[in-house]
C-alpha positions in Angstrom: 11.5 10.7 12.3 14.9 9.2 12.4 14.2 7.8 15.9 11.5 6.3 14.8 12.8 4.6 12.0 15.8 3.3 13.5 14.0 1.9 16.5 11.9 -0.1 14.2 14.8 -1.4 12.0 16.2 -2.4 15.0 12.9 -4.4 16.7 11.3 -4.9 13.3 14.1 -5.6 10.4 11.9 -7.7 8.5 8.6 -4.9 8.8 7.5 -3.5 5.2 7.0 0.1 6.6 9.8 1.8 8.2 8.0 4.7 9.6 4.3 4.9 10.7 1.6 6.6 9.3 -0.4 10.0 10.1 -4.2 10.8 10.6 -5.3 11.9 7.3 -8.3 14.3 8.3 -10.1 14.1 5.7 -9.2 10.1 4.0 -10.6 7.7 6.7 -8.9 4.7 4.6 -5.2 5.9 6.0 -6.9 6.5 9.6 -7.3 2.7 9.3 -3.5 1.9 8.3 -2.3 4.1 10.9 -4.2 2.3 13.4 -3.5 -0.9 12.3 0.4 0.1 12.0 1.0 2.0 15.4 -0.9 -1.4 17.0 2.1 -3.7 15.0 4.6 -1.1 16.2 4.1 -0.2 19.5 7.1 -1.4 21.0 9.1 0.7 18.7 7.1 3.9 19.5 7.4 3.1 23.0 11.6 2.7 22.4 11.4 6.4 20.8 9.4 8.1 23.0 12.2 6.8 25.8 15.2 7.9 23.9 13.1 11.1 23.0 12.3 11.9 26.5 15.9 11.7 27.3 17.0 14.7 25.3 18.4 18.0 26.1 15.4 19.7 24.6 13.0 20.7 26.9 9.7 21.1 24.9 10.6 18.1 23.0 11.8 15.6 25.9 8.4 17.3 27.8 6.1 15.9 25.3 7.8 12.7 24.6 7.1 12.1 28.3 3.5 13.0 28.0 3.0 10.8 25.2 4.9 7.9 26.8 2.9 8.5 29.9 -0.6 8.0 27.8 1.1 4.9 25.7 1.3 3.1 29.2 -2.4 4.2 30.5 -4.6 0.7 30.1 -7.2 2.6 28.9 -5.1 3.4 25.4 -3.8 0.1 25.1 -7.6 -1.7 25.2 -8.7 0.9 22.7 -5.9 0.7 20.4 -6.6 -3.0 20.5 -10.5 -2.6 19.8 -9.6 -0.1 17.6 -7.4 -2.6 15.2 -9.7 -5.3 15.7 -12.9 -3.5 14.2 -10.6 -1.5 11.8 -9.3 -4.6 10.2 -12.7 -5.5 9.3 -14.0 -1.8 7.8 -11.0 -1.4 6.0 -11.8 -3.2 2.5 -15.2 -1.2 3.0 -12.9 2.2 3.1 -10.1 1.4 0.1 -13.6 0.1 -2.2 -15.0 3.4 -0.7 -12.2 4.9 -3.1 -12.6 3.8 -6.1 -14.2 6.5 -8.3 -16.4 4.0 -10.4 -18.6 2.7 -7.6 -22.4 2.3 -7.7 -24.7 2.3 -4.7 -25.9 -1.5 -4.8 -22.1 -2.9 -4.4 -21.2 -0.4 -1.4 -24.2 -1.4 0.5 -24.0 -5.3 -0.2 -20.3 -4.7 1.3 -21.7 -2.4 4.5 -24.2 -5.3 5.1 -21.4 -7.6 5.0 -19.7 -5.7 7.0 -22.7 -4.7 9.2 -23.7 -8.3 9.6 -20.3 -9.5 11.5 -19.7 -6.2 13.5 -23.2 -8.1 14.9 -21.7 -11.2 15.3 -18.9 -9.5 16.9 -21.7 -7.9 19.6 -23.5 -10.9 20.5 -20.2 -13.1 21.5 -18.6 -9.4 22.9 -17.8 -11.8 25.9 -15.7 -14.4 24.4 -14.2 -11.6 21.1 -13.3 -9.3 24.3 -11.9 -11.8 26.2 -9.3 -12.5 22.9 -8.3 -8.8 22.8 -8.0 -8.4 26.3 -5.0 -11.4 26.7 -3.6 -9.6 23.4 -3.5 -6.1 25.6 -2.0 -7.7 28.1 0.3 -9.3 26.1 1.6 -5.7 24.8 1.3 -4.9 28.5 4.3 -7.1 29.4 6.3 -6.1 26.7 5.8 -2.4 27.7 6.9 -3.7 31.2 3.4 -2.2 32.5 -0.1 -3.9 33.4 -3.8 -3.8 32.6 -5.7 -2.2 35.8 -8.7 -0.6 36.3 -9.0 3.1 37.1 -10.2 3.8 40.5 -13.9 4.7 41.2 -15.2 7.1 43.4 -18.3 8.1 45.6 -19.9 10.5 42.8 -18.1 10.8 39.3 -19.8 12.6 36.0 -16.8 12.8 33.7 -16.7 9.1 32.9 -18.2 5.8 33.7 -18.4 4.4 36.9 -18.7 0.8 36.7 -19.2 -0.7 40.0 -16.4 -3.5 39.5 -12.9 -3.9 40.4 -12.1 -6.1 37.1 -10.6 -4.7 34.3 -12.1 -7.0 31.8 -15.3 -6.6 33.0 -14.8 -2.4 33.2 -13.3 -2.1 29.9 -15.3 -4.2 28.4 -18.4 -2.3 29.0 -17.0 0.9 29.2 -14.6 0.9 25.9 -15.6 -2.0 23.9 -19.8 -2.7 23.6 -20.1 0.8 23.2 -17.1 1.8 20.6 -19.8 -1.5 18.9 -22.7 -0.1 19.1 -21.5 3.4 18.4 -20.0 1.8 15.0 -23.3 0.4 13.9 -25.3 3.2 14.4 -23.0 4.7 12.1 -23.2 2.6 9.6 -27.0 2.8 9.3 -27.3 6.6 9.9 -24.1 6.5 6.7 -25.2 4.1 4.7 -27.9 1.9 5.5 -30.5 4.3 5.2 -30.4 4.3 1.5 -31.5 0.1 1.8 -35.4 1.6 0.9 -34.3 3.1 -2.8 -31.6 0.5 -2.9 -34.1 -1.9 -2.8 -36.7 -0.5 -5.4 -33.5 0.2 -8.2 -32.8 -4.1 -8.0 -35.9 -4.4 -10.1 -33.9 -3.1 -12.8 -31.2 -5.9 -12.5 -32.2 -9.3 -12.5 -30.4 -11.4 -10.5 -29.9 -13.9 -13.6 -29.3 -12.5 -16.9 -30.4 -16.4 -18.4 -34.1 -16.8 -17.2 -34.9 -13.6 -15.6 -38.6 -13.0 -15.4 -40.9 -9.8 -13.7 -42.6 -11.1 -10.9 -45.1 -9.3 -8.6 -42.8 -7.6 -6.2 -40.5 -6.5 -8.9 -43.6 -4.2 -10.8 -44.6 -3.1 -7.1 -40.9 -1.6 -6.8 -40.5 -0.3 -10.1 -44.2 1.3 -9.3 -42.5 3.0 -6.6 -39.5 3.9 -8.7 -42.0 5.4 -11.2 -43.7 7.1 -8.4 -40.6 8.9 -6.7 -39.3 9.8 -10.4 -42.2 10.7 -11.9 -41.1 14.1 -13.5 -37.9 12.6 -15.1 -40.7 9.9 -16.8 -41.8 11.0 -20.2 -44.5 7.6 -20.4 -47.5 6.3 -18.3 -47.2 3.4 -15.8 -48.2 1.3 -17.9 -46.6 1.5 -20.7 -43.1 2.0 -18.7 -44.6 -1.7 -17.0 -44.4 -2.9 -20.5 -41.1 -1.6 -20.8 -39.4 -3.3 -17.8 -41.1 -6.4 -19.2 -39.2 -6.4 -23.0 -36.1 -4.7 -20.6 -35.7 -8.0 -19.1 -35.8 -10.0 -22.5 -33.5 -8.0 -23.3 -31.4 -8.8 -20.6 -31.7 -12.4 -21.3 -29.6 -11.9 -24.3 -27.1 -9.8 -23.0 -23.9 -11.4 -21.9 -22.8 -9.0 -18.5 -20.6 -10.8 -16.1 -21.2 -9.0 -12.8 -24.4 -7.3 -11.5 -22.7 -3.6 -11.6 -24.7 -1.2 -12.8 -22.9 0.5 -15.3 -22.7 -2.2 -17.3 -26.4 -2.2 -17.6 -26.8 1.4 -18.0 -24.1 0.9 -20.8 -26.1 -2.2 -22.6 -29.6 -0.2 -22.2 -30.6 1.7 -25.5 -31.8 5.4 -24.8 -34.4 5.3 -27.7 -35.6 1.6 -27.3 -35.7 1.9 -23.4 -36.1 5.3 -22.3 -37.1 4.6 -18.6 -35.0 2.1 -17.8 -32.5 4.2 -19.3 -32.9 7.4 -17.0 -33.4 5.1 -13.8 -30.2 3.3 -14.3 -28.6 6.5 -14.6 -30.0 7.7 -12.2 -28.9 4.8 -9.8 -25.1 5.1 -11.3 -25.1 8.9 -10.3 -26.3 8.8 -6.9 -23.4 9.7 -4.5 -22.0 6.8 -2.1 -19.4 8.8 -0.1 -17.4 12.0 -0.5 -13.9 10.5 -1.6 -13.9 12.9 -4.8 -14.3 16.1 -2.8 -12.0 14.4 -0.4 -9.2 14.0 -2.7 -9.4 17.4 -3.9 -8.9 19.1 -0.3 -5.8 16.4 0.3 -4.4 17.8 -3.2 -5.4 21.2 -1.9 -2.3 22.0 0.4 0.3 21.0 -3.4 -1.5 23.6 -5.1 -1.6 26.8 -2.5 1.7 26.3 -1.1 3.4 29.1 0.8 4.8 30.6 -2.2 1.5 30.9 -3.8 -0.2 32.3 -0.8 -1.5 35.1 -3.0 -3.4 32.9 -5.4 -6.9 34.5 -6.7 -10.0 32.1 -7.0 -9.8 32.2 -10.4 -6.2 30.5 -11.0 -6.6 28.2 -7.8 -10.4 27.3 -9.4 -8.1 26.4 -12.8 -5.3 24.7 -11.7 -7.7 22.6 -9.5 -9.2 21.7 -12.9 -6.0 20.9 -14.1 -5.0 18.4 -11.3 -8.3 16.5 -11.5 -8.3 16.0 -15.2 -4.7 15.0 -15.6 -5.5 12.4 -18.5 -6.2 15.7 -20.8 -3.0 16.3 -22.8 -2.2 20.1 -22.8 -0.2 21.4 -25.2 2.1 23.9 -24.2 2.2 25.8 -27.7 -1.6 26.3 -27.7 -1.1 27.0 -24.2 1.5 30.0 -25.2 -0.9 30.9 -28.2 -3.8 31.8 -25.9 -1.5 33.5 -23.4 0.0 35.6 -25.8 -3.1 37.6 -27.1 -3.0 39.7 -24.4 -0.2 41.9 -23.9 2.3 41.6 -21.7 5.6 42.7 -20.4 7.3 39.1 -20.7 7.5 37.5 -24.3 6.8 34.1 -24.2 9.1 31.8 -26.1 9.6 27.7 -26.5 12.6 26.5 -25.3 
C-alpha cells in the first residue's frame, strides 16, 4: 500500500485519491470507480509493480512480476480502455441505482438514456474505437511497450481467430463490439424487460399536472393494469374507469413538481381513490435492483468479525436489525431493564 501511494504522490501530486480502489463483489457502483481510477493511474501501478518486483521477497516480487507482465499484454490495455469508456457512461445509472427511495419509472427513463447512447456508441464503433485505440497507445508509450496483435494459428478454439494482422481491426472485433453488445443485452435481460408494466403504470401519472385528460390509450393500459391486478381490486372496471377519470382532476389541482411516484402515491386519498391508491403503491414497491440486500452483505463482514465467530442466528439476525435502522434511538437504560429480568451471573450497572 505504501508503494502505491508514494508512487502516485510522486507522478500524480495534484490526484484526489492517493490509493486506488478495490472490486467490491457485491456493489457494482465501486467496480466502476476502480476502473475508472486504475485507467487514471496506470503509470503509477506500473512504477510499483517495478519496485515490487525488485524485492527480496520471493512470493511477493513473483507476483508483482506476473501482474506487471499482464499490465503490459495489449490485450489488458484495450480493455481497460473500453472498459473506462463504457463505465463512465453507466456510472450515474449505478450511484442513482443506490439511492433507497427510487421508483421503477425514473431507473428505466435513465437505462433508456443510457441504453440509447451505448447504441450510438455501436453504430459509429469504427470512428469511437479508433479514439480509444490512439488513447491505448498513448498509455502504451508511456509504459515503454506497444499495441500488437497476438499471433494466429492454423486451428485455435480458446479464443478468436481473426484473420488480420491489424490490431485495431482484431481488437476491435474481438474486445470492443462484443464487450457492446454483451452490455446491452444486459441491460434489457436487467432492466428493460420491465418497459411492458412500466408502460401500463404511466397511465397513472399524467405527463402534465395542468391539463391532463384520459385519452383512449391511457383507459386500454389501465384496463390492463386492472386486468393483471385484479385480486388486489375491490371495484368493477368500470367504476375503477370512472375513478382514473376524477383521479386526474384531481391531479389538475395538485401542485407536484417532478413526475416521481411517491409523490403521487402520497397526494392520492386511500378512501376517495382506492385503486389508484393500491396501483401506485404497488408501482413504488416494485423492486429496481438489489442495493438493500447488497449493503447488508457489505456491512456483513463489521458485524461477524473474528472475534464473534461464535455468533448464533439469533444475535447476528438482531444486531443486523440494529445496523439497518440506525435512526432508532435506543436507550441504554431500557436496554439494561429488559436485560436484567433474566438472571444472570453479571449485574448490570450504568456508568
Amino acid at each position: 500500500m505504501e508503494v502505491i501511494t508514494r508512487a502516485i504522490d510522486k507522478l500524480f501530486p495534484e490526484a484526489k485519491s492517493t490509493r486506488l480502489k478495490q472490486l467490491c463483489p457485491t456493489r457494482w457502483v465501486e467496480r466502476h470507480d476502480s476502473i475508472l481510477l486504475l485507467q487514471e493511474m496506470l503509470p503509477a501501478v506500473q512504477e510499483a509493480l517495478e519496485e515490487v518486483s525488485h524485492w527480496k521477497d520471493v512470493e511477493s516480487a513473483s507476483m508483482a512480476s506476473q501482474l506487471l507482465c499482464a499490465l503490459h499484454s495489449s490485450s489488458f490495455m484495450i480493455s481497460l480502455q473500453v472498459k473506462a469508456r463504457v463505465f463512465s457512461l453507466s456510472s450515474p445509472l449505478a450511484r442513482f441505482l443506490q439511492h433507497e427511495h427510487i421508483d421503477l419509472l425514473n431507473a428505466m427513463n435513465i437505462v433508456t438514456n443510457l441504453k440509447g447512447t451505448i447504441e450510438k456508441i455501436r453504430t459509429n464503433a469504427e470512428e469511437e474505437f479508433a479514439t480509444i485505440f490512439n488513447a491505448s497507445e498513448t498509455i502504451a508509450e508511456l509504459l515503454s511497450t506497444s499495441i500488437k496483435a497476438p499471433r494466429r494459428t492454423g486451428r485455435q478454439t480458446l479464443r478468436c481467430n481473426i484473420e488480420t494482422d491489424n490490431p485495431q481491426s482484431y481488437f476491435k472485433v474481438s474486445l470492443f463490439l462484443p464487450f457492446l453488445d454483451h452490455f446491452l443485452s444486459e441491460l434489457n435481460s436487467r432492466f428493460l424487460k420491465h418497459q411492458d408494466v412500466l408502460k401500463s403504470f404511466e397511465c397513472l401519472i399524467p405527463t402534465s399536472t395542468s391539463n391532463a385528460e384520459v385519452t383512449r390509450t391511457q383507459e386500454e393500459s389501465f384496463k390492463t393494469l386492472l386486468n393483471f391486478y385484479q385480486e388486489d381490486i375491490q371495484i368493477g372496471d368500470i367504476a375503477a374507469i370512472g375513478e382514473l377519470h376524477m383521479w386526474y382532476e384531481r391531479v389538475k389541482d395538485l401542485k407536484i413538481s417532478s413526475r416521481e411516484a411517491i409523490n403521487y402515491y402520497t397526494a392520492c386519498h386511500q378512501d376517495v381513490f382506492p385503486t389508484i391508491n393500491t396501483l401506485l403503491k404497488t408501482l413504488i414497491t416494485l423492486p429496481v435492483s438489489t442495493s438493500t440486500s447488497e449493503r447488508s452483505f457489505s456491512s456483513l463482514r463489521r458485524l461477524k468479525t473474528y472475534l464473534r465467530n461464535t455468533t448464533g442466528q439469533q444475535r447476528l439476525n438482531e444486531l443486523a436489525m440494529l445496523n439497518t435502522h440506525r435512526e432508532l434511538d435506543i436507550n441504554a437504560a431500557e436496554v439494561l431493564d429488559e436485560l436484567a429480568k433474566t438472571p444472570r451471573r453479571l449485574e448490570f450497572r450504568l456508568s
